[in-house]
C-alpha atoms as a printed R data frame, in Angstrom:
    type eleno elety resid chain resno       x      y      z
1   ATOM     1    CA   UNK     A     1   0.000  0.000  0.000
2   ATOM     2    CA   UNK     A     2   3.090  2.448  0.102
3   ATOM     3    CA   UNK     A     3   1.891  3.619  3.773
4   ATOM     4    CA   UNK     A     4   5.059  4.161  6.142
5   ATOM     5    CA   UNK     A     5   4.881  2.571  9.224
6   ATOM     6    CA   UNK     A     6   3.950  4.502 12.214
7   ATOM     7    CA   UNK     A     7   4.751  4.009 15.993
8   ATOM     8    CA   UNK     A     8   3.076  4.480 19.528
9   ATOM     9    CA   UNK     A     9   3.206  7.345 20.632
10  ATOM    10    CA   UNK     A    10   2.276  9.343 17.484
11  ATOM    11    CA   UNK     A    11   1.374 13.139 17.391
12  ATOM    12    CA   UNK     A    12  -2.449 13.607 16.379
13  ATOM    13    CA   UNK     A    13  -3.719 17.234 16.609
14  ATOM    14    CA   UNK     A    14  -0.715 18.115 18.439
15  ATOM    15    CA   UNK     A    15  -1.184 15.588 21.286
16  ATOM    16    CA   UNK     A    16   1.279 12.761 22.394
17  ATOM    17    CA   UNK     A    17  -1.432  9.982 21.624
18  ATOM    18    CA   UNK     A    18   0.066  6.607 23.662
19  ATOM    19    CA   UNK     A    19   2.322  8.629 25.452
20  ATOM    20    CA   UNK     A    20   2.494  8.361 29.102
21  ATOM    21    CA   UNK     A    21   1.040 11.350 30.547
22  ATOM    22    CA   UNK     A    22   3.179 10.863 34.005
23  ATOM    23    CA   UNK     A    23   6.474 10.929 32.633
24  ATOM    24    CA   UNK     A    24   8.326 14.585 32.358
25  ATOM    25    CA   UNK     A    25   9.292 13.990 28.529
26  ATOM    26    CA   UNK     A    26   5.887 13.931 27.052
27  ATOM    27    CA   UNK     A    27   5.442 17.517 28.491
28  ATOM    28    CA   UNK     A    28   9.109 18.597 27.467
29  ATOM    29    CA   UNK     A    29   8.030 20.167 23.740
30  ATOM    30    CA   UNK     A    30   5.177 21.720 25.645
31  ATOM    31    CA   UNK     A    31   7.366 23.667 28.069
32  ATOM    32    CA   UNK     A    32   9.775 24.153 25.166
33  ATOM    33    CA   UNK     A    33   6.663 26.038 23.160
34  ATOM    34    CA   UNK     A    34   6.382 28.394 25.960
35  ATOM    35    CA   UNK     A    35   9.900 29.039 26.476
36  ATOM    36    CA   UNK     A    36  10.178 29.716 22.818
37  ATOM    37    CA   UNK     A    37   7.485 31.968 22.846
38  ATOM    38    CA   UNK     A    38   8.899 34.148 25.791
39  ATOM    39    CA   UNK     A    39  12.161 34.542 23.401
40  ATOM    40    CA   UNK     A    40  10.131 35.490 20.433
41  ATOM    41    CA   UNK     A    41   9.607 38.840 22.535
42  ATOM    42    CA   UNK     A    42  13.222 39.160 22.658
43  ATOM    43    CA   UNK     A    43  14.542 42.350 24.683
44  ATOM    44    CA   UNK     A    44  10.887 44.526 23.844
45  ATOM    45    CA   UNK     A    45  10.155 47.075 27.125
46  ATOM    46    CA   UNK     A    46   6.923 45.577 28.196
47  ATOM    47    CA   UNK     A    47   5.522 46.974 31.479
48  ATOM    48    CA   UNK     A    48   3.609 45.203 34.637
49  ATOM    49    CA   UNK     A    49   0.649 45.359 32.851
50  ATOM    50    CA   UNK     A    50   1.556 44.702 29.732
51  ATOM    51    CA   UNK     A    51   2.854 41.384 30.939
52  ATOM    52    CA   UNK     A    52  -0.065 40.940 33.012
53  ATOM    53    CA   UNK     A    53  -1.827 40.717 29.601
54  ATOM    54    CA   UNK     A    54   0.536 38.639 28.131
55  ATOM    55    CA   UNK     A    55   0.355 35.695 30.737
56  ATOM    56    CA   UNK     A    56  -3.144 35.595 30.530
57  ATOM    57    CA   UNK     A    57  -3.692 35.717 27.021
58  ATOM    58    CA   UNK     A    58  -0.888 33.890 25.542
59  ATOM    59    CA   UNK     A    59   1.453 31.810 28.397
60  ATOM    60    CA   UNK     A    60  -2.327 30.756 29.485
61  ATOM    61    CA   UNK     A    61  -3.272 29.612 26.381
62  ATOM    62    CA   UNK     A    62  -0.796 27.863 25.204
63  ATOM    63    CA   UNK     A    63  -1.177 24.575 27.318
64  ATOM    64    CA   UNK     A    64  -4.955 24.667 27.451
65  ATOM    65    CA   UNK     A    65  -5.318 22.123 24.735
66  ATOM    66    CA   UNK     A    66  -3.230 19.327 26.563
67  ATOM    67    CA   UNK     A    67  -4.805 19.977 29.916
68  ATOM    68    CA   UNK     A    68  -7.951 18.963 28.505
69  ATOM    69    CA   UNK     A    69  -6.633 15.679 27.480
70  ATOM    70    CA   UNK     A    70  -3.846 14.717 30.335
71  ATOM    71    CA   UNK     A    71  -3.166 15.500 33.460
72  ATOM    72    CA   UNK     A    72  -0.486 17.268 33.891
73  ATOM    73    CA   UNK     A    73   2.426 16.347 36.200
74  ATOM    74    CA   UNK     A    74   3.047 18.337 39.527
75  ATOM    75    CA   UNK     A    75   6.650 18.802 38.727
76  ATOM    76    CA   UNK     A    76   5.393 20.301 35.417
77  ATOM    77    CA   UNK     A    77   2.861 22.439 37.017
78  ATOM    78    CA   UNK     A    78   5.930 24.070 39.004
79  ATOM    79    CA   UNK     A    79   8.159 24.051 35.978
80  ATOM    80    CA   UNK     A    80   5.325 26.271 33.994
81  ATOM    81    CA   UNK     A    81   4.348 28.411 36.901
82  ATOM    82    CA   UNK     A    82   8.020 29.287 37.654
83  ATOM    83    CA   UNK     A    83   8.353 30.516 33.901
84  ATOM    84    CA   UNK     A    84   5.170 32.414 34.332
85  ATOM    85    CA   UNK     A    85   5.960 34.417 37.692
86  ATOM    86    CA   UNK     A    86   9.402 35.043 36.641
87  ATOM    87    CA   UNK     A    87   8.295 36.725 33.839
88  ATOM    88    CA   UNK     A    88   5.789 38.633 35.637
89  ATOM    89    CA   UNK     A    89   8.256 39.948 38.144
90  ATOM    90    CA   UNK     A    90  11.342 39.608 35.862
91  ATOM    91    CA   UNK     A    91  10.227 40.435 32.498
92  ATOM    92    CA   UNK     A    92  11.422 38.945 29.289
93  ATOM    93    CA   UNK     A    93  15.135 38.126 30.595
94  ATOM    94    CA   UNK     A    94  13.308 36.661 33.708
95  ATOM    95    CA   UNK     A    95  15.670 35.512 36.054
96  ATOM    96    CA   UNK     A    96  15.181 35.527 40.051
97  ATOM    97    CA   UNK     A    97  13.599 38.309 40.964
98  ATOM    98    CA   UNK     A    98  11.675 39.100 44.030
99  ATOM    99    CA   UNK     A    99   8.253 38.096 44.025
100 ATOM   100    CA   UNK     A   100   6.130 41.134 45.478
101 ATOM   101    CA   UNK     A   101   2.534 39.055 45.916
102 ATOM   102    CA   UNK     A   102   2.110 35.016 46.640
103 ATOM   103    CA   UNK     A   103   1.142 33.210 43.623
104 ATOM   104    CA   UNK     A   104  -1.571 31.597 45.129
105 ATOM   105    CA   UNK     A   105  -3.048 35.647 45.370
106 ATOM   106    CA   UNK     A   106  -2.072 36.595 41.922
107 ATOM   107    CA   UNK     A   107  -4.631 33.446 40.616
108 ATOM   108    CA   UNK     A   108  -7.301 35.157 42.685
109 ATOM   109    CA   UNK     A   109  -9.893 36.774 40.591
110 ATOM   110    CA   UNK     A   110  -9.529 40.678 40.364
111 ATOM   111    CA   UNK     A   111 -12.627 41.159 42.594
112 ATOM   112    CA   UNK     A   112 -10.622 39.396 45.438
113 ATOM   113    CA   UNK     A   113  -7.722 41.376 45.178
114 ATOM   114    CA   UNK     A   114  -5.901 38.743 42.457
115 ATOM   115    CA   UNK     A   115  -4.676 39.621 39.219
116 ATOM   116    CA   UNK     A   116  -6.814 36.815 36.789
117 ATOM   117    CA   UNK     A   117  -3.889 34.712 35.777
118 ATOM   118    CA   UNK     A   118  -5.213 31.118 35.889
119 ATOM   119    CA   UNK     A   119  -4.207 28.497 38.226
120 ATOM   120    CA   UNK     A   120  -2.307 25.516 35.982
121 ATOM   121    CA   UNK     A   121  -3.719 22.864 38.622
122 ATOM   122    CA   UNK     A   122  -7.519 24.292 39.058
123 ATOM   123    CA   UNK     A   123  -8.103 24.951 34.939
124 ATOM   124    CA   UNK     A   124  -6.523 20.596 34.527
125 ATOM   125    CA   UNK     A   125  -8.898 19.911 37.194
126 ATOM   126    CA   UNK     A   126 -11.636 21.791 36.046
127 ATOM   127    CA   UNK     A   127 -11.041 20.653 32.137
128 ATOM   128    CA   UNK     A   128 -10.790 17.134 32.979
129 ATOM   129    CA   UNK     A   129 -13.952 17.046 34.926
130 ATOM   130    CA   UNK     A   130 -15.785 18.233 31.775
131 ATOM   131    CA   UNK     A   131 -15.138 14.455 30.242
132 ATOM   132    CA   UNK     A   132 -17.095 13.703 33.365
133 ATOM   133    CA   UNK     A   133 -19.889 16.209 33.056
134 ATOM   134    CA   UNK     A   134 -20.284 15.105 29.278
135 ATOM   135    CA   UNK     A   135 -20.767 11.246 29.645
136 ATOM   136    CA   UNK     A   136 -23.891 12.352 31.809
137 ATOM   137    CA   UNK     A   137 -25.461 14.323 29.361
138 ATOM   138    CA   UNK     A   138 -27.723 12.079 27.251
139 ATOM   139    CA   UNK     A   139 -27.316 14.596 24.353
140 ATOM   140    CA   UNK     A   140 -23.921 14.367 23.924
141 ATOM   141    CA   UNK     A   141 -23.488 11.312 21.568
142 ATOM   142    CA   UNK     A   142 -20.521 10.018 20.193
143 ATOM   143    CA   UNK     A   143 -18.064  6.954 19.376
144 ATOM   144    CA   UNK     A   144 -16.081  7.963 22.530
145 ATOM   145    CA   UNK     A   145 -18.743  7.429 24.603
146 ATOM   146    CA   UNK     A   146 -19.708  3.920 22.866
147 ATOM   147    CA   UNK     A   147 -15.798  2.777 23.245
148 ATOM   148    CA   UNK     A   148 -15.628  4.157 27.231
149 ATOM   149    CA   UNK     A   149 -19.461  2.387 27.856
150 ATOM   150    CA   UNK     A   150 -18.045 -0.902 25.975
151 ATOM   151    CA   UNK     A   151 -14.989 -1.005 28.099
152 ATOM   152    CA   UNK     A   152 -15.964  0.004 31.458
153 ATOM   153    CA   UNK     A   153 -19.439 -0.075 31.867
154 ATOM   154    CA   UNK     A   154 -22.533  1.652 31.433
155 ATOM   155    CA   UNK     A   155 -22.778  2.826 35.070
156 ATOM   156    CA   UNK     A   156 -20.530  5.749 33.943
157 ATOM   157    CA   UNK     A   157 -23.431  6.989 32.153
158 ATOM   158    CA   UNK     A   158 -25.815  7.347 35.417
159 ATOM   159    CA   UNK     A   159 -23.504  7.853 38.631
160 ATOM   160    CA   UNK     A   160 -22.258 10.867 39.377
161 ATOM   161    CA   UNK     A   161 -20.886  9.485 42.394
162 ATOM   162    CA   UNK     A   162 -17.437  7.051 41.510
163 ATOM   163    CA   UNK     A   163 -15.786  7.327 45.291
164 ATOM   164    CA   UNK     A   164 -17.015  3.760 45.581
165 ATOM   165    CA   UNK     A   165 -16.541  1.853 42.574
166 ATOM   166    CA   UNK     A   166 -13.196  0.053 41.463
167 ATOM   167    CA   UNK     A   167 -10.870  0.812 38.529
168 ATOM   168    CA   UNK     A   168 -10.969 -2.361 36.029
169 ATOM   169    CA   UNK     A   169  -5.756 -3.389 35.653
170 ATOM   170    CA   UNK     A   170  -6.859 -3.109 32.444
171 ATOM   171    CA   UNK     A   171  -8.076  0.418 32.636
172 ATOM   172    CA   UNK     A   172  -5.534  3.093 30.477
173 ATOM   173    CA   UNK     A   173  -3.757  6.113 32.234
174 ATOM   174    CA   UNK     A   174  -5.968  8.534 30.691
175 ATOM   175    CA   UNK     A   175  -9.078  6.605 32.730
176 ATOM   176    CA   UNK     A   176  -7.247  6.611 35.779
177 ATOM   177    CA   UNK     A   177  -6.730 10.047 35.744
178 ATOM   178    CA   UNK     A   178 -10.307 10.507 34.900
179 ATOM   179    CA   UNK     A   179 -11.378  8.505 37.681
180 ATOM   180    CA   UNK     A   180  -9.431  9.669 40.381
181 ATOM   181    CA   UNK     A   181  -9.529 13.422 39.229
182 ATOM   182    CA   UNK     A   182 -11.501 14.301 42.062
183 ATOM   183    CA   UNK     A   183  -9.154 13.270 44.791
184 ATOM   184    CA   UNK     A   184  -6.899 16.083 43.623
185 ATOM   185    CA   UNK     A   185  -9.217 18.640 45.808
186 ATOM   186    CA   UNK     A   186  -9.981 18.992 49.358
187 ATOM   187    CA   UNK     A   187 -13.013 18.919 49.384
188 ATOM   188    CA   UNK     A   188 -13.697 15.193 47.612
189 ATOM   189    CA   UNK     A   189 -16.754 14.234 45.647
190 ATOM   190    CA   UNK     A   190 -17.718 17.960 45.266
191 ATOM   191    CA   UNK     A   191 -18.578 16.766 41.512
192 ATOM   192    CA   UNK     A   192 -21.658 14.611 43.045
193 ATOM   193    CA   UNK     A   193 -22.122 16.751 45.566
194 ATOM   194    CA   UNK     A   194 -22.442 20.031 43.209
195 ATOM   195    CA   UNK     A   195 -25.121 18.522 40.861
196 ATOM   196    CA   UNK     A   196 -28.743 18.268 41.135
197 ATOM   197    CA   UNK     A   197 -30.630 16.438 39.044
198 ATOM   198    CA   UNK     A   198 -34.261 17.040 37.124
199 ATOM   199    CA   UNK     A   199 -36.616 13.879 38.239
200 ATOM   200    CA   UNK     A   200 -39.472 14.143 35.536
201 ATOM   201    CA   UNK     A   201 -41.306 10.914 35.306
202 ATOM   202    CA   UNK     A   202 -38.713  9.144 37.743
203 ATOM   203    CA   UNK     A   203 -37.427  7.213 34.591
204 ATOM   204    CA   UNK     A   204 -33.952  8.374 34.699
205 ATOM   205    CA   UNK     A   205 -32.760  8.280 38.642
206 ATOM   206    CA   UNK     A   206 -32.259  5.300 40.487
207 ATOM   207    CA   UNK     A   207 -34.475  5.285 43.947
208 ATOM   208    CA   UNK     A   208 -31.834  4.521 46.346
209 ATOM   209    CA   UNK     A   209 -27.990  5.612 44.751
210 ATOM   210    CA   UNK     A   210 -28.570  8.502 43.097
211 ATOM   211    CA   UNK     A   211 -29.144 12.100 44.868
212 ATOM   212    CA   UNK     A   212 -32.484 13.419 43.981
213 ATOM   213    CA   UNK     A   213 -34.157 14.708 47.550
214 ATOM   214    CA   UNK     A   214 -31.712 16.442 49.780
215 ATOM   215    CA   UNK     A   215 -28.226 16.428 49.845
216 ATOM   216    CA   UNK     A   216 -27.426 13.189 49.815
217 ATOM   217    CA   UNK     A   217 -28.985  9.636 48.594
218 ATOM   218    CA   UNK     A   218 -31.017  7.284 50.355
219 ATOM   219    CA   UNK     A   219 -28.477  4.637 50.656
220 ATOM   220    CA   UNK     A   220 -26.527  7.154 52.632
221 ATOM   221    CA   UNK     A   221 -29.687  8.518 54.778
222 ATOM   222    CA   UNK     A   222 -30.890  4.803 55.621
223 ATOM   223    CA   UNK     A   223 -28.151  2.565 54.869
224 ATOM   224    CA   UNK     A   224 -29.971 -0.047 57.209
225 ATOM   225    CA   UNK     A   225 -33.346 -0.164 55.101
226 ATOM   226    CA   UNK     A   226 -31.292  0.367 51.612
227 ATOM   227    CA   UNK     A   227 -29.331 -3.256 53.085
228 ATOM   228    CA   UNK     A   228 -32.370 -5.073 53.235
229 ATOM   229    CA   UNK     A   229 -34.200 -3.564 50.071
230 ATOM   230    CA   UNK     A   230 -34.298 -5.974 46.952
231 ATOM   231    CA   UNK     A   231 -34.837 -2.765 44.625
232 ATOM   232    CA   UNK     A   232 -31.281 -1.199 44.916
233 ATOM   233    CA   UNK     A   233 -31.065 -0.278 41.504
234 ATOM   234    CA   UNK     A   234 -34.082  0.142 40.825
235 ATOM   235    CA   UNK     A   235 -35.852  3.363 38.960
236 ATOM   236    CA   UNK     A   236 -38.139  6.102 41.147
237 ATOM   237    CA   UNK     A   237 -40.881  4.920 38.673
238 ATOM   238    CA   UNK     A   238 -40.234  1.427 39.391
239 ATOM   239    CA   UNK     A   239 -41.176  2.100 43.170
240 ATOM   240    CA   UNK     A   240 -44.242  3.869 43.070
241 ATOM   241    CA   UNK     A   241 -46.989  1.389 43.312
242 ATOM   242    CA   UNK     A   242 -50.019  3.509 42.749
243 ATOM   243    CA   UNK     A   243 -51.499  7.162 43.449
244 ATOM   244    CA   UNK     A   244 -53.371  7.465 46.228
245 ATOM   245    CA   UNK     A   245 -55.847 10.609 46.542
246 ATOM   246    CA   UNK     A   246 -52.950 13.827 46.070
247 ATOM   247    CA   UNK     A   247 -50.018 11.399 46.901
248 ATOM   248    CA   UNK     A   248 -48.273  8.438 45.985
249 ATOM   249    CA   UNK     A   249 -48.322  5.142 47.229
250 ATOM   250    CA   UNK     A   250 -44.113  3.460 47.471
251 ATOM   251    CA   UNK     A   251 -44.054  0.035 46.523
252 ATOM   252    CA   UNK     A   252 -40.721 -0.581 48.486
253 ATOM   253    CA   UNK     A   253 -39.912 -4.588 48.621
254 ATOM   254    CA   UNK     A   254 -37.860 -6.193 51.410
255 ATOM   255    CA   UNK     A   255 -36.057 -9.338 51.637
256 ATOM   256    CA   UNK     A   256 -37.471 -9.656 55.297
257 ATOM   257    CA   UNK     A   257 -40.158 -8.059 57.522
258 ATOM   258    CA   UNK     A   258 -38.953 -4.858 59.143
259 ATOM   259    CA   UNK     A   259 -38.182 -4.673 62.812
260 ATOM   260    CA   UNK     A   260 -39.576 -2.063 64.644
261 ATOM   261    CA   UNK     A   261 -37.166  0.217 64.850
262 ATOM   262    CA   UNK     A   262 -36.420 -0.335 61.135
263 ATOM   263    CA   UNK     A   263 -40.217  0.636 60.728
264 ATOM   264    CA   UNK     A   264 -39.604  3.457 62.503
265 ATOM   265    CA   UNK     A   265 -36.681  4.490 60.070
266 ATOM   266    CA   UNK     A   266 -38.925  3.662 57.065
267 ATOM   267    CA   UNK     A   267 -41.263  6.370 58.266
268 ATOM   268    CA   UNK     A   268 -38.527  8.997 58.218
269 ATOM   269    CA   UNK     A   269 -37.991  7.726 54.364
270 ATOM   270    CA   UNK     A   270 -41.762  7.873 53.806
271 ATOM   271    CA   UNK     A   271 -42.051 11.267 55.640
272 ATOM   272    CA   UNK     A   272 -39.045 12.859 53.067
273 ATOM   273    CA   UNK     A   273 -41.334 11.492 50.530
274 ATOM   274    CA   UNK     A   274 -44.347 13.062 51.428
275 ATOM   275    CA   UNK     A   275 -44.429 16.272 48.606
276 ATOM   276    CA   UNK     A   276 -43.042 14.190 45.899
277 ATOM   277    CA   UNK     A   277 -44.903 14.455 42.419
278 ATOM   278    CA   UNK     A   278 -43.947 13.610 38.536
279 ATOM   279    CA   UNK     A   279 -45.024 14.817 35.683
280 ATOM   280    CA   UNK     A   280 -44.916 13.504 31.597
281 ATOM   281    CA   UNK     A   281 -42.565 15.760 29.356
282 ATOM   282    CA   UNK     A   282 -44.189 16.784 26.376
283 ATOM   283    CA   UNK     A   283 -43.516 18.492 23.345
């Protein structure tokens, strides 16, 4: 066929594809583009603000495509930020100069007394979490999602939540970055915690996993009852046996008969239940 032969890793788009995202070389040409850059300004007079400008709208930029796709080392991080502040405080020539404001305060937004210039760590976190956001939106189709569903599961398509599931040894780099993505932030599972979701005609949320009344789902709230319930997975619709005057009657199964004080629990789980109401979508 006349076709050369290729290798692993390959450039596609600009991105390393196969290469491992952990190791400092794959983000060596990346850190080279931005060092390149800075000497394509050569010995130009640019003021505070003028570099101010620059850092945000070019040194910014520059790496935003490959944070979107890998996460990015913390070594790297430091490497990057270092080339950033010293040309904020050092100009062009850079150099060591004395940094006048913490760098955590110059990534502040200008309203908290910051000067705008994005945090490397934040915008990967934030970027990567977007894979996240879009294999829960049913409108976002594509053969990525068929090839992650086909390989891992379709439960990545309904939980928000992953803190509890297990990542597959044969699971790639780029997946278990994906996965663990939100372990990178203090304040863990602020993905699940952060999104509410629309109930309609109960169809779409599961009755006991997924977060749909309060802050947190019923598995968590009764963990005794959701232990003895034979309907863990099952839909909202699925439970509701029939409407009874303005309400609706739950048709909640159990592999035994409750004890008492798990009767009393049940009518905390009824009582949360109280005001709930579907409707049809139309149109």
């Amino acid at each position: 066929l006349n076709c050369i032969q290729g290798g692993i890793p390959f450039k596609y788009l600009g991105l390393p594809v196969g290469a491992n995202p952990r190791r400092m070389s794959t983000w060596d040409p990346l850190v080279e583009k931005i060092r390149r850059k800075l000497n394509s300004w050569g010995n130009k007079l640019i003021s505070l603000g003028g570099r101010i400008v620059l850092i945000k709208l070019v040194l910014n930029s520059i790496p935003i495509f490959h944070l979107s796709f890998m996460k990015m080392p913390v070594q790297v991080i430091k490497k990057v930020t270092r080339i950033q502040r010293d040309f904020l405080w050092g100009g062009v020539k850079g150099g060591r100069k004395l940094s006048w404001v913490k760098w955590k305060v110059v990534c502040q937004p200008n309203k908290n007394g910051g000067l705008g210039i994005r945090d490397l760590k934040v915008t990967n976190i934030s970027l990567l979490m977007k894979w996240r956001w879009r294999l829960l939106q049913s409108s976002d189709m594509g053969i990525w999602k068929e090839v992650l569903v086909a390989k891992y599961g379709d439960y990545i398509l309904k939980d928000v939540n992953w803190s509890n599931g297990t990542t597959p040894y044969f699971a790639s780099l780029w997946w278990k970055d994906i996965r663990a993505i939100e372990d990178c932030v203090v304040a863990r599972n602020w993905l699940s915690e952060s999104i509410d979701s629309r109930i309609g005609n109960g169809g779409c949320l599961r009755f006991w996993v997924d977060k749909w009344i309060g802050d947190s789902p019923f598995c968590v709230k009764f963990p005794r009852l959701f232990s003895l319930s034979v309907q863990k997975l099952a839909c909202i619709r699925d439970v509701v046996g029939s409407v009874e005057g303005e309400g609706l009657r739950w048709n909640l199964l159990w592999r035994r008969t409750l004890f008492q004080w798990e009767v009393e629990s049940l009518a905390l789980l009824l009582g949360a239940l109280v005001n709930v109401t579907f409707f049809s979508r139309r149109g």
